[in-house]
C-alpha positions as CSV (number, residue, x, y, z in Angstrom):
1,X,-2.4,-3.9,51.3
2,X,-2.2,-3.6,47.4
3,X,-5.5,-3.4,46.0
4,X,-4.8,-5.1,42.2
5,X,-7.6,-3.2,40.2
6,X,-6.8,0.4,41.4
7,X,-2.8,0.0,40.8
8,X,-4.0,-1.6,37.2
9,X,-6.3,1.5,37.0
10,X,-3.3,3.2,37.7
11,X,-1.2,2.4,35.7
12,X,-3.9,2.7,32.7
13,X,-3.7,5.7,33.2
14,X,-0.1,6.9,32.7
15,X,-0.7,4.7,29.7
16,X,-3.1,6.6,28.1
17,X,-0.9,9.6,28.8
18,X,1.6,8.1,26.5
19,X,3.4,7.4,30.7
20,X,5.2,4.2,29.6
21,X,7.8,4.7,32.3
22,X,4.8,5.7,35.3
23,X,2.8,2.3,34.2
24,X,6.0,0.6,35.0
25,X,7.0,1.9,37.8
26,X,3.3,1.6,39.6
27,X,3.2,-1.8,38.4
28,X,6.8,-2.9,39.6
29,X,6.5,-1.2,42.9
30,X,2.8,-3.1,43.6
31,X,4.5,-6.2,43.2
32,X,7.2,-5.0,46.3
33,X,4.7,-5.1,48.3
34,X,2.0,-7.1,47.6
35,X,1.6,-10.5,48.4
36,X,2.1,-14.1,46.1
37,X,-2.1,-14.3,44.5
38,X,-2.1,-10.4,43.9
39,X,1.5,-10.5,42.4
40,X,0.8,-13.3,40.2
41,X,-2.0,-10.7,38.8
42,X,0.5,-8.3,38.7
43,X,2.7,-10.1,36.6
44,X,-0.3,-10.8,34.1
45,X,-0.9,-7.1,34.0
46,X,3.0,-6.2,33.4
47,X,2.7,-9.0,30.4
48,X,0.0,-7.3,28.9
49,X,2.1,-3.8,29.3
50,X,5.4,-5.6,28.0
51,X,3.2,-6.7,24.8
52,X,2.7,-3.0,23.7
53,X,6.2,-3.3,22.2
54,X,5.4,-6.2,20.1
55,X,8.1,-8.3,18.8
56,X,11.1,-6.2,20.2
57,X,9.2,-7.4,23.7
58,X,8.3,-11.2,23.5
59,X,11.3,-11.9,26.1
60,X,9.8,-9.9,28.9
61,X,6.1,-10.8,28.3
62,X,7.8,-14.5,28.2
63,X,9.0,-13.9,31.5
64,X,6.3,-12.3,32.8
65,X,4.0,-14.8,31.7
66,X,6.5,-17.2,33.7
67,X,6.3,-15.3,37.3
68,X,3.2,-15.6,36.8
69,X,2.5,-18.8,36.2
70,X,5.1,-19.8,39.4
71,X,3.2,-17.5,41.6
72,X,-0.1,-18.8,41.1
73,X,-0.2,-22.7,39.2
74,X,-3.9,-21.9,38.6
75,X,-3.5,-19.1,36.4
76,X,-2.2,-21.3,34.0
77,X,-6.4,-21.5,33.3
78,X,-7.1,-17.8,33.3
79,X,-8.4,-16.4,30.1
80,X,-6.1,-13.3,30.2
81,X,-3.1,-16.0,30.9
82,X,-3.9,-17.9,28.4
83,X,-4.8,-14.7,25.3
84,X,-1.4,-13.6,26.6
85,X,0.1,-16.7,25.8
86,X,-1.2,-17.1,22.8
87,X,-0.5,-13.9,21.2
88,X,3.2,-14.7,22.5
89,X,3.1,-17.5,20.7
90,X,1.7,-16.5,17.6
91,X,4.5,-13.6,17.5
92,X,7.4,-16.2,17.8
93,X,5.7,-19.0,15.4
94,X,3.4,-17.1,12.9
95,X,0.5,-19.2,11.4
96,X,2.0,-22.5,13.2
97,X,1.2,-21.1,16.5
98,X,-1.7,-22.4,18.5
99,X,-4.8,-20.2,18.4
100,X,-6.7,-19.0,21.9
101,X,-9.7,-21.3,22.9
102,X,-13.3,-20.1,22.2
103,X,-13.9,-19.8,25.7
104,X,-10.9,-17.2,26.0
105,X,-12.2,-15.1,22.8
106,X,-15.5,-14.9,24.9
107,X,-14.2,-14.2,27.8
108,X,-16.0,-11.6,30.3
109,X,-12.5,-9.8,30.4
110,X,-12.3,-7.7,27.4
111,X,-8.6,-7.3,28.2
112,X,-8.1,-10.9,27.5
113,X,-10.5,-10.4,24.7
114,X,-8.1,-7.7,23.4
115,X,-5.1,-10.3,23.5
116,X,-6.6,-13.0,22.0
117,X,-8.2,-10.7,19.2
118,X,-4.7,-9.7,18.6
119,X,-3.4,-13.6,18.7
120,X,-5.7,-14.2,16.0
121,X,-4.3,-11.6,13.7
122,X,-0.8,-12.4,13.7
123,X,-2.0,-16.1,13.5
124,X,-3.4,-15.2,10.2
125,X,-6.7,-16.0,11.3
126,X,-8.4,-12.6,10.5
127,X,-11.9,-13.4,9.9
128,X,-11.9,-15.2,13.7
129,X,-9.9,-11.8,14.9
130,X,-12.9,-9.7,13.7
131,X,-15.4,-12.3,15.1
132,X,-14.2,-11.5,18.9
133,X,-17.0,-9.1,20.2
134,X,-14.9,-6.3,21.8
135,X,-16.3,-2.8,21.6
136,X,-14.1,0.0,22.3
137,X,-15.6,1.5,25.4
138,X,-15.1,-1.6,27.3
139,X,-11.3,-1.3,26.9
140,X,-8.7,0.8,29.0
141,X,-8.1,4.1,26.9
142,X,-4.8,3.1,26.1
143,X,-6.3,0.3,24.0
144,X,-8.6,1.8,21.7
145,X,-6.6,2.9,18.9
146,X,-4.7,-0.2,19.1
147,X,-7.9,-2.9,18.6
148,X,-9.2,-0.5,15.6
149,X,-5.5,-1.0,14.4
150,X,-5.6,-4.7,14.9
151,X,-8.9,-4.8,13.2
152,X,-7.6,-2.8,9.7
153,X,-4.8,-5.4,9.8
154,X,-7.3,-8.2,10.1
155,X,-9.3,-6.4,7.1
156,X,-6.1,-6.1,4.8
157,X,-5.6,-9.2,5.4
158,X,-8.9,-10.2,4.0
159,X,-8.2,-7.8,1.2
160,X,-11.1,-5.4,2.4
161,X,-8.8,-2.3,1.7
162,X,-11.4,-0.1,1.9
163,X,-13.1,-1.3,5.3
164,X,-9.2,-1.1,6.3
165,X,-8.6,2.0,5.7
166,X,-11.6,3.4,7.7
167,X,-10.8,1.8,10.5
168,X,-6.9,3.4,10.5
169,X,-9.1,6.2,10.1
170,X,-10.4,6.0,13.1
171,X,-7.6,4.6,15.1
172,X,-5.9,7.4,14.6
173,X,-8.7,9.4,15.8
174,X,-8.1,7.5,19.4
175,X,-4.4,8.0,19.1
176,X,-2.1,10.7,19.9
177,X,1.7,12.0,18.4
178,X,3.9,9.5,16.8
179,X,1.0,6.6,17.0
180,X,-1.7,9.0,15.2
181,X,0.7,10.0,12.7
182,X,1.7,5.9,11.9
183,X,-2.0,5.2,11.9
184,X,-2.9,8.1,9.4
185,X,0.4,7.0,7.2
186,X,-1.1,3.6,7.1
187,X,-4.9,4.5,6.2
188,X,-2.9,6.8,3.5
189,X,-1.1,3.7,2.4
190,X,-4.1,2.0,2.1
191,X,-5.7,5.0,0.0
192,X,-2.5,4.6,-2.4
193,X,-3.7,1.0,-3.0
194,X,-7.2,1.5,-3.8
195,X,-5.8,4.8,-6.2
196,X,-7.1,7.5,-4.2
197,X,-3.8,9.9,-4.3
198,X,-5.7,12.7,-3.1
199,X,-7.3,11.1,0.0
200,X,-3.3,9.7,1.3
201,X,-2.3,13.3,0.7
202,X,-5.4,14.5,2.8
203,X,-4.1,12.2,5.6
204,X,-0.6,12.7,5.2
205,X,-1.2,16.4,5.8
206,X,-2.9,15.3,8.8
207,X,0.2,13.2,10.1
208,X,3.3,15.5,9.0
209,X,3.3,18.1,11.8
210,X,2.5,15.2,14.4
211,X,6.6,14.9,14.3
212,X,8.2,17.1,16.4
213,X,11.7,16.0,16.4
214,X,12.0,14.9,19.8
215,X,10.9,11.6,19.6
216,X,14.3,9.2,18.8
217,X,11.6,6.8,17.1
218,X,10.6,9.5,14.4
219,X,13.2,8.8,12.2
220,X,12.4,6.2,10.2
221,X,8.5,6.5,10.5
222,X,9.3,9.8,8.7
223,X,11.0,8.5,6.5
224,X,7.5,6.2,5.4
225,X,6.0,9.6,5.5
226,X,8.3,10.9,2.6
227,X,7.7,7.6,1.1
228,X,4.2,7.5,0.8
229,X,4.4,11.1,0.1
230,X,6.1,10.6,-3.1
231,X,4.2,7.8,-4.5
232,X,1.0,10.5,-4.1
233,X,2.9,13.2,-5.4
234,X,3.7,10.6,-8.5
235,X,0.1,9.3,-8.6
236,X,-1.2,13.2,-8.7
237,X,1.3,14.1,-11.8
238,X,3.9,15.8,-10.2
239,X,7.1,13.5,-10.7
240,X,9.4,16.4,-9.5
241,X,8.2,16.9,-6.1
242,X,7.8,13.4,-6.0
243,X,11.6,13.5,-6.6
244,X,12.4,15.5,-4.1
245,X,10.1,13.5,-1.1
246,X,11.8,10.1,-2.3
247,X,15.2,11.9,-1.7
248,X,14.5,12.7,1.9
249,X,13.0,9.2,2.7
250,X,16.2,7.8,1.0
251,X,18.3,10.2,3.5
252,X,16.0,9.2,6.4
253,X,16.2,5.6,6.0
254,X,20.4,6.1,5.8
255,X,21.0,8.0,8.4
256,X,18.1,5.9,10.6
257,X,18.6,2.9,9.4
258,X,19.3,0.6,5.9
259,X,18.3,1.4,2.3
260,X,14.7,-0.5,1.5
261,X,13.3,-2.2,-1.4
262,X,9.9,0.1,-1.4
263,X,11.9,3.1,-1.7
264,X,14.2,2.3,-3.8
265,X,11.9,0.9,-6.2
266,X,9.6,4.1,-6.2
267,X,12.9,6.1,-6.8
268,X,12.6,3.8,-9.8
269,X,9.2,4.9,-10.6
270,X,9.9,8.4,-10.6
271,X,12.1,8.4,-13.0
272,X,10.7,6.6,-15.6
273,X,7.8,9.1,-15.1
274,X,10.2,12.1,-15.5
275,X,11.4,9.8,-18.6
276,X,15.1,8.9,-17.1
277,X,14.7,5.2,-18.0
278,X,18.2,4.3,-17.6
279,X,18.5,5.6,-14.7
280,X,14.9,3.9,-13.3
281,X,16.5,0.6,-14.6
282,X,19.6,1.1,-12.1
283,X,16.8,1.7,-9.7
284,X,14.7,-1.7,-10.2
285,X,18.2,-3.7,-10.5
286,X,18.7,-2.2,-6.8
287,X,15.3,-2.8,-5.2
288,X,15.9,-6.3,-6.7
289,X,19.0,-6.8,-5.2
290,X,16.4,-5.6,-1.9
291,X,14.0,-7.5,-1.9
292,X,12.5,-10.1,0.1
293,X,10.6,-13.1,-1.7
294,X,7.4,-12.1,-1.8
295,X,8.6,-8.6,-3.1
296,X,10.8,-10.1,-5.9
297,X,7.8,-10.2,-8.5
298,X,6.9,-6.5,-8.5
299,X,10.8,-5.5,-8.9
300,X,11.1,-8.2,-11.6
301,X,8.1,-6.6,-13.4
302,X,9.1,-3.1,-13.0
303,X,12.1,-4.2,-14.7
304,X,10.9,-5.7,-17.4
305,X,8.7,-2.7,-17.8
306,X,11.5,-0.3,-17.7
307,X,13.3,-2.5,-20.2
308,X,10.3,-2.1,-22.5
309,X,11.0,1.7,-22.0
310,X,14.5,1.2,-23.5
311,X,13.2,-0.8,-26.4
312,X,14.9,-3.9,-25.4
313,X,12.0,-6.8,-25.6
314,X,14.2,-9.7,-25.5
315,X,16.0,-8.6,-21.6
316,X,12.3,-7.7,-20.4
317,X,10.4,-11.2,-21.5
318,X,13.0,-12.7,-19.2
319,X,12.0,-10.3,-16.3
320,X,8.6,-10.6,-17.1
321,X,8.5,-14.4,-17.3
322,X,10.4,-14.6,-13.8
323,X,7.0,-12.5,-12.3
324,X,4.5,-14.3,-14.4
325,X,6.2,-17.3,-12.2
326,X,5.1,-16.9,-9.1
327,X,1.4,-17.9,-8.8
328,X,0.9,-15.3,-6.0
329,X,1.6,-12.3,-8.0
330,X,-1.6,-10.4,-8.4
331,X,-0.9,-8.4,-11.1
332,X,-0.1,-11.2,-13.6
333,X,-2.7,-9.8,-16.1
334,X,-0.6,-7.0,-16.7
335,X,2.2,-9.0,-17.2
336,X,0.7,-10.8,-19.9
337,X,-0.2,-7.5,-21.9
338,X,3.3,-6.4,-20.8
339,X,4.6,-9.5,-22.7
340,X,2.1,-9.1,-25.7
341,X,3.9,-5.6,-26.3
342,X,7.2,-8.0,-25.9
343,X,6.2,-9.8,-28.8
344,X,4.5,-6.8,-30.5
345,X,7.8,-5.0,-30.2
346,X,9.8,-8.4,-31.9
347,X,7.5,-8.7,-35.1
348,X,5.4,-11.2,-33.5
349,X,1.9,-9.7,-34.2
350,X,-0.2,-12.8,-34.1
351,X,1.2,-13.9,-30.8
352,X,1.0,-10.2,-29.2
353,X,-2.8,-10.5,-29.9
354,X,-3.3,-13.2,-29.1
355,X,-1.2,-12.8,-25.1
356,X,-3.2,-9.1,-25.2
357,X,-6.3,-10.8,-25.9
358,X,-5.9,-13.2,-22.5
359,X,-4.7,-10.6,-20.7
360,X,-7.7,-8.0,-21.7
361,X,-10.3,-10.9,-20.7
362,X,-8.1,-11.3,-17.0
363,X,-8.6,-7.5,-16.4
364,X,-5.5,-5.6,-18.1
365,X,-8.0,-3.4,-19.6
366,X,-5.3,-0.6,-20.2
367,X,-2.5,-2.2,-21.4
368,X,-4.0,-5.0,-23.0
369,X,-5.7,-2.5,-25.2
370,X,-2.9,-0.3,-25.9
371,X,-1.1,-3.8,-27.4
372,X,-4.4,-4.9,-29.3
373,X,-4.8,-1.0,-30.6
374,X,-1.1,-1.2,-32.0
375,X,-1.1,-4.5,-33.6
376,X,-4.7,-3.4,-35.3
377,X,-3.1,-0.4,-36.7
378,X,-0.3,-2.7,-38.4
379,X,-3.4,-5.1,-39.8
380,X,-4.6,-1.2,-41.1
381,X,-7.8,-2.4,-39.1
382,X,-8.5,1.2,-38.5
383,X,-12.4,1.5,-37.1
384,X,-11.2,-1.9,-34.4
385,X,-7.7,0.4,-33.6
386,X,-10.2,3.2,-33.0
387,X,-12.0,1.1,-30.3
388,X,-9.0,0.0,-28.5
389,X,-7.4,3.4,-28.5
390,X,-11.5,4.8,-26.4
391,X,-11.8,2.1,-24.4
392,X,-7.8,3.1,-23.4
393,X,-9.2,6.7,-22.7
394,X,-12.0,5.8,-20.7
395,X,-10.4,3.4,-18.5
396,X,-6.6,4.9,-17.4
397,X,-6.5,7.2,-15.1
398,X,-7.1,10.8,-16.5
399,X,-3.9,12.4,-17.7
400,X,-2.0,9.3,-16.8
401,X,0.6,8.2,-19.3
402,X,-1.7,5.9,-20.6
403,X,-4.9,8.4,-21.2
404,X,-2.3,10.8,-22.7
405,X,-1.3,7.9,-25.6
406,X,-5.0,7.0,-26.1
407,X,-5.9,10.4,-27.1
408,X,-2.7,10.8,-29.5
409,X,-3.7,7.6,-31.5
410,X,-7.3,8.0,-31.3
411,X,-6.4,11.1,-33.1
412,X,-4.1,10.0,-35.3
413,X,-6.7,7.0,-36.5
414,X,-9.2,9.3,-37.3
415,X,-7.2,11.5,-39.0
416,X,-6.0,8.3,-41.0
417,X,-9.6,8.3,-41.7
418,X,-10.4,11.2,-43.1
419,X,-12.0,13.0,-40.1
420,X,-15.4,10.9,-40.6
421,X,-15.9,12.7,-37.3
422,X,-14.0,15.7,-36.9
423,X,-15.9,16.9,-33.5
424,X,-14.3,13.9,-32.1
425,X,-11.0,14.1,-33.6
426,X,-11.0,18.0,-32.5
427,X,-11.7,16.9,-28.7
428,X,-8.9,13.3,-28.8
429,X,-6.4,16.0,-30.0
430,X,-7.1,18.7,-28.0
431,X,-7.1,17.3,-24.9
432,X,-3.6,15.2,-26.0
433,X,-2.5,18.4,-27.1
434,X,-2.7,19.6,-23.6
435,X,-1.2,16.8,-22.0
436,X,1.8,17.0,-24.5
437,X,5.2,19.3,-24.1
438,X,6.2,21.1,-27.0
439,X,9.5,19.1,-27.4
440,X,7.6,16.4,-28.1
441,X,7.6,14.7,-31.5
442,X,3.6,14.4,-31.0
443,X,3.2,18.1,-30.5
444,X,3.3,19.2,-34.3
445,X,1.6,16.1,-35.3
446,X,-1.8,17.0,-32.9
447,X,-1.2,20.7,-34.0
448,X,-2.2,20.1,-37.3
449,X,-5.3,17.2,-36.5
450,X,-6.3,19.9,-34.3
451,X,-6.2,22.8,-37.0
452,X,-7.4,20.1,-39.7
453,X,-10.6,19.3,-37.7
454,X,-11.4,22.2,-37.0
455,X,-11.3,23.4,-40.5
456,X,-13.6,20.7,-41.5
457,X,-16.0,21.7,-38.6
458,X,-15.6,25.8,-39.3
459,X,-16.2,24.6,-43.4
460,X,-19.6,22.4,-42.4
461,X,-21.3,24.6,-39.9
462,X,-20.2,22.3,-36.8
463,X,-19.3,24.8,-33.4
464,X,-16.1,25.2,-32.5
465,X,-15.0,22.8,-29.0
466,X,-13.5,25.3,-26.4
């Protein structure tokens, strides 16, 4: 006689083995032999196995749900029946679907805890996903990196990037091989986000030798290795190795599968950071051409920015404009003071204040300033240039693109006032100076601030900055 809670026990345990084939196997060969009521158990259990696989498995928990259901009419009422269902459900039909009953999400089986949990996440129902009391050590092993993983999801979708990424952290702390590395590469993504380069490189360290080349589903995770990879690499100054990693993910995803938007639109981002703008612009045009509908706004703003790049306002209001449209867009304050330096670049100071204005008050700290800096200088407002040119170096990201520029100008104003302050203007241009190749135009120009502050300092009695 089959005993239903030792072959499930069984079959748990290949599971946490990474045994997919084993769990099968015990499960099919108990329901040989064992009679209608246990098989109808069975066939619940086999559901729950077949919903591992997630979408590409919705026919056979489906069916299983259906041998079920014929075996035994009164299952129809179980709470693990009925989280199985609804999770089914909510993979076929999204937000429409219809959510597990209370009495299901408290349910004294935490396995059909686990499935309604889940059911509420792709329902888009995370705050009642997180609700379901489930701790980990009432799950089979198997399980446990796979609730913490349903719970980040149910963070990010809250926007709790932070509490998201801790608890990737510690799913892949639960997992093993190819499903450690995915949960590290996701925390990392995560990290990217909340623009903590160096933390995603900490954990894509972690994930890279957890590839071994055996696995026929590596391929294309590793190529969102290279992927994330490069936008770190980018994010910690280093556009050529980031050229190199976005390369391989490029090769990866070809030889795997299909060209994607995200990396082809971070190709595009490497190289306007290693200052090929023309190229970048083929890059955006591609990754628009890519994109789904809820991506099109970031590839229309990238092109628009890239446009910028290539001093051609007119082409990148249009692009901007089309991402300033959709309502969803999150970064629409940076659009704004992207379309303020539109105007600023056309002649049109008093409307490029006036757009950097709204969008410094929305958040665009940066480039709102950078704009409002610019158009001050043209007004020969010098001391209200020198203020947006600070605030740009105490905000951006040090030795970002952005921190660079704020340097150079707050230099360059104070030199355009005499050096009132020349400890100050010693330090803006020194640490520009630093920042700055010597092909650039700006390198001569900070040489002689630098040797001209300095002087006045040396001539007054002021110390000399290392």
């Amino acid at each position: 006689m089959i005993d239903v809670a030792t072959t499930w026990q069984q079959a748990c345990t290949a599971l946490a083995g990474g045994d997919y084939d084993t769990a099968f196997g015990v499960l099919d060969a108990a329901m040989q032999e064992a009679r209608r009521p246990e098989r109808a158990r069975l066939a619940l259990y086999l559901a729950s196995v077949h919903a591992l696989y997630g979408d590409a498995a919705t026919t056979e928990v489906g069916a299983a749900l259906q041998e079920a259901r014929t075996l035994d009419p009164a299952l129809r009422e179980d709470p693990l029946y009925l989280a199985l269902s609804a999770e089914l459900g909510a993979r076929t039909r999204g937000a429409e679907a219809a959510l597990p009953p209370q009495a299901v999400r408290e349910a004294a089986d935490p396995l059909a805890r686990y499935h309604a949990l889940a059911a509420l996440a792709l329902a888009e129902q995370p705050q009642a996903a997180l609700d379901v009391h489930l701790p980990l050590a009432e799950l089979p092993e198997h399980l446990g990196w796979r609730l913490r993983s349903w719970q980040a999801d149910a963070e990010e979708q809250l926007g709790h990037a932070l509490e998201a990424a801790h608890l990737y952290a510690e799913a892949a702390h639960h997992a093993a091989g190819l499903n450690r590395a995915i949960m590290l590469q996701e925390g990392a993504a995560l990290r990217l986000q909340l623009g903590e380069a160096q933390e995603a490189q900490q954990a894509l360290a972690q994930a890279r030798p957890l590839y071994t080349g055996h696995d026929p589903e590596e391929g294309l995770n590793l190529a969102t290795w290279h992927y994330l990879q490069a936008q770190a690499l980018l994010n910690l100054g280093k556009p050529e190795e980031a050229l190199a990693a976005i390369r391989e993910a490029d090769r990866l995803e070809r030889v795997h599968g299909d060209p994607s938007y995200g990396v082809t639109l971070v190709w595009g981002q490497v190289m306007t950071h290693l200052g090929q703008h023309e190229d970048a612009l083929k890059y955006f045009e591609r990754a628009l051409t890519l994109a789904q509908d809820a991506d099109r706004p970031y590839a229309q703003h990238e092109l628009g920015v890239a446009l910028l790049d290539l001093d051609r306002p007119v082409e990148a209001r249009e692009r901007l404009e089309a991402a300033l449209a959709d309502p969803d867009y999150p970064y629409q304050p940076e659009v704004l003071a992207d379309l303020a330096e539109c105007d600023y670049r056309l002649g049109r100071l008093q409307e490029a204040q006036l757009g950097a204005e709204q969008a410094l008050a929305q958040g665009a700290v940066v480039p709102a300033s950078l704009v409002l800096g610019s158009v001050a200088l043209d007004y020969y407002h010098l001391d209200e240039a020198l203020d947006h040119y600070e605030r740009v170096v105490r905000e951006a990201a040090p030795q970002s693109r952005d921190w660079i520029t704020g340097h150079q100008m707050a230099a360059d104003v104070m030199a355009q006032q005499g050096f009132r302050d020349p400890a100050a203007a010693y330090a803006h241009a020194q640490q520009a100076l630093d920042h700055t190749p010597e092909s650039d135009d700006w390198y001569g120009t900070l040489q002689d601030h630098l040797k001209k502050a300095g002087d006045l300092m040396s001539s007054s009695g002021g110390r000399m900055l290392n």
